[in-house]
PLY file of the C-alpha trace (Angstrom):
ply
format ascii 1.0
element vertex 162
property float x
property float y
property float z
element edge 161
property int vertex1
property int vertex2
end_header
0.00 0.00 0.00
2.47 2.09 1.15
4.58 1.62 -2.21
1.58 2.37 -4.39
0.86 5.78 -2.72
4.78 6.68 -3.24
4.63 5.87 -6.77
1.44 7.66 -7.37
2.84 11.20 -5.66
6.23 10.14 -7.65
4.75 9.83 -10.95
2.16 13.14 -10.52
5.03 15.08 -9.41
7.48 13.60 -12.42
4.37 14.26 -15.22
3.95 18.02 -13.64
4.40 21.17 -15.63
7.37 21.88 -13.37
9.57 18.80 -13.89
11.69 17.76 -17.14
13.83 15.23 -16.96
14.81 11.47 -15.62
11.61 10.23 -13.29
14.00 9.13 -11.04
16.73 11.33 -9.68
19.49 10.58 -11.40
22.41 12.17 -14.18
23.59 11.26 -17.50
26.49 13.47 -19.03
29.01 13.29 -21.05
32.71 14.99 -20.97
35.94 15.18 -23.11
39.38 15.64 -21.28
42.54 16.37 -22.91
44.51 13.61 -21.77
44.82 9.91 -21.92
41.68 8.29 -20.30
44.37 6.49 -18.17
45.20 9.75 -16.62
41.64 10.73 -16.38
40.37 7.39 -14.50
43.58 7.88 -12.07
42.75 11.21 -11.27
38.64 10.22 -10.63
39.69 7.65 -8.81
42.23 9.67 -6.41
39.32 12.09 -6.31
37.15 9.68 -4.82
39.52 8.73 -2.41
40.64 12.14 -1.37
37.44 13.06 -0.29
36.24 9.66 1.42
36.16 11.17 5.06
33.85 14.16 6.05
36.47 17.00 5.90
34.50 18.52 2.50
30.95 18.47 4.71
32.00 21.59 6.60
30.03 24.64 6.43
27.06 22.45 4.15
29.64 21.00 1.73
29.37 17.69 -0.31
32.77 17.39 -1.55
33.09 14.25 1.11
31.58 11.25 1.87
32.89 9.57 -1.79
33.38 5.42 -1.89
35.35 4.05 -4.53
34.17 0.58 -5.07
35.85 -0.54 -8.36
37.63 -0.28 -11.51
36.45 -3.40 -14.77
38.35 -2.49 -17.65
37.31 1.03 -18.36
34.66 1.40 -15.68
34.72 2.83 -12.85
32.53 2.73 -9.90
32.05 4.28 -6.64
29.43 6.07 -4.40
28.42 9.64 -2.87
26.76 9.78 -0.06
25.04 13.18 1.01
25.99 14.43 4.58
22.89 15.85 5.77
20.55 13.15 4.86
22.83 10.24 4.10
21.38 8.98 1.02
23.96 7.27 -1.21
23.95 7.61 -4.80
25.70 5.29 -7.26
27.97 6.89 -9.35
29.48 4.82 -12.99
32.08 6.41 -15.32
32.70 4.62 -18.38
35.84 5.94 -20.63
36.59 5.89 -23.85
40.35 6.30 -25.70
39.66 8.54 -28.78
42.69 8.64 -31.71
43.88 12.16 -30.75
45.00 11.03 -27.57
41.78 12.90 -26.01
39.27 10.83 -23.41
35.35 10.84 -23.75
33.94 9.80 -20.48
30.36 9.13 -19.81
29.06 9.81 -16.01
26.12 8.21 -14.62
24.58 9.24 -11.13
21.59 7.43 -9.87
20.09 7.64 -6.41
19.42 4.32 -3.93
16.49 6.19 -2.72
13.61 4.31 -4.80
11.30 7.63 -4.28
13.53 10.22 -4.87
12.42 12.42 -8.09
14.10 15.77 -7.55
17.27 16.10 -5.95
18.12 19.67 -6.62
20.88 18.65 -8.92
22.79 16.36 -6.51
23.37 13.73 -8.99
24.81 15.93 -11.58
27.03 17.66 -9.02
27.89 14.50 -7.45
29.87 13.95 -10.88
31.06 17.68 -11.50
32.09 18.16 -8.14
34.89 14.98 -8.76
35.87 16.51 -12.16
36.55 19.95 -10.85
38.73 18.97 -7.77
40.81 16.32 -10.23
41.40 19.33 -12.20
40.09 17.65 -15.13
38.33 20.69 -16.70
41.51 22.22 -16.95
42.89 22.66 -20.13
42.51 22.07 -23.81
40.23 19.37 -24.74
37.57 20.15 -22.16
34.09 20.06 -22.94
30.59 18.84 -21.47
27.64 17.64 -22.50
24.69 17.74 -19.85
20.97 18.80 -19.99
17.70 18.68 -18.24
16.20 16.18 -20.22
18.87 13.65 -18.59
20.22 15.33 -15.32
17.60 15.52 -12.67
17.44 19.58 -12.12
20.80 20.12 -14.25
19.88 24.35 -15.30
19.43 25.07 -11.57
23.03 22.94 -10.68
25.01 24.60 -7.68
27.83 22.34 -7.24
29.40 24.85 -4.63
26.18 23.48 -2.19
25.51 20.46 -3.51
0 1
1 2
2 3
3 4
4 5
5 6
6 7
7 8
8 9
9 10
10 11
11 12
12 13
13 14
14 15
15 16
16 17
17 18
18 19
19 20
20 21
21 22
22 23
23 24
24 25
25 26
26 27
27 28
28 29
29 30
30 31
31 32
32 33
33 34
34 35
35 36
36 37
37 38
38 39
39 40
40 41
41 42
42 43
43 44
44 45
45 46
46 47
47 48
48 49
49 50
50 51
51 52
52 53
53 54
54 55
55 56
56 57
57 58
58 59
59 60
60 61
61 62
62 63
63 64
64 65
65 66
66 67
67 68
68 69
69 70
70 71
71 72
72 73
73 74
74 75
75 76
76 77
77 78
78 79
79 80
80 81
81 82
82 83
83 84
84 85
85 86
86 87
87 88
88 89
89 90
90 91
91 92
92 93
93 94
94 95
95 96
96 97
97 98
98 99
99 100
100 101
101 102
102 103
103 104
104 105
105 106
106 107
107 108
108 109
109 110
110 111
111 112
112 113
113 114
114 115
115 116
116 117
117 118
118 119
119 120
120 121
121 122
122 123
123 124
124 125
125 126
126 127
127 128
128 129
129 130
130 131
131 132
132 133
133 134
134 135
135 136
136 137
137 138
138 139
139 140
140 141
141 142
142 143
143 144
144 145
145 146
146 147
147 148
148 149
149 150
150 151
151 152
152 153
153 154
154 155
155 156
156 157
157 158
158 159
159 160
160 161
């Protein structure tokens, strides 16, 4: 019963005038780095690491609180887990060697929460947040690719909060 009232709010607020997007809250995006995708999974991966304790939750931070669970080949996988809440997001990055020498990497952030709709850009940021403090969009090479219609809440994104 319980379930079937969630879903119903969950799927009136996702159909809503007010909400583009994933139904669940969640982030697909894509970047180029100027570097060797070897580099560029190092330096996520150190990231991820780096920021494992709760040092980056000061003063309503989220730059903390990162698991790195795994690297298959080109994937790699970890978690984020918000500090206020504690919900825990899952967080895939799959890279790709292009013939320049460049990287294309494709981020996915999804929440555990089975409920969760909006997550005022979490997801996204969860992903950015990692990219900026590898210094990965530094550089030539550097672009991104992200949008509403596949990051939960992406236009309104403040990855200094969140």
């Amino acid at each position: 019963m319980l379930f079937s009232v969630l879903f119903a709010v969950m799927l009136s607020v996702a159909t809503s005038a007010q909400v583009r997007g994933p139904l669940h809250a969640s982030c697909k995006a894509d970047w180029t780095f100027g570097q060797s995708c070897a580099d560029a999974m190092g330096a996520i991966v150190d990231q991820m690491k780096a920021w494992a304790g709760p040092d980056g939750c000061a003063n309503g931070g989220e730059k903390c609180l990162y698991e790195y669970m795994s690297t298959e080949g080109n994937v790699v996988k970890g978690t984020h887990t918000t500090p206020v809440h504690k919900y825990v997001d899952d967080l895939e990055f799959t890279f790709t060697d292009a013939a320049d020498g460049s990287c294309a990497m494709h981020g996915f952030s999804t929440s555990e929460t089975i409920y969760a709709v909006l997550d005022s850009s979490t997801n996204y940021c969860n992903m950015k947040n990692l990219i900026t403090g590898a210094g990965l969009d530094q550089g030539d090479g550097y672009s991104e690719t992200a949008s509403d219609d596949k990051c939960t809440q992406y236009s309104s994104a403040n990855c200094d909060k969140y």
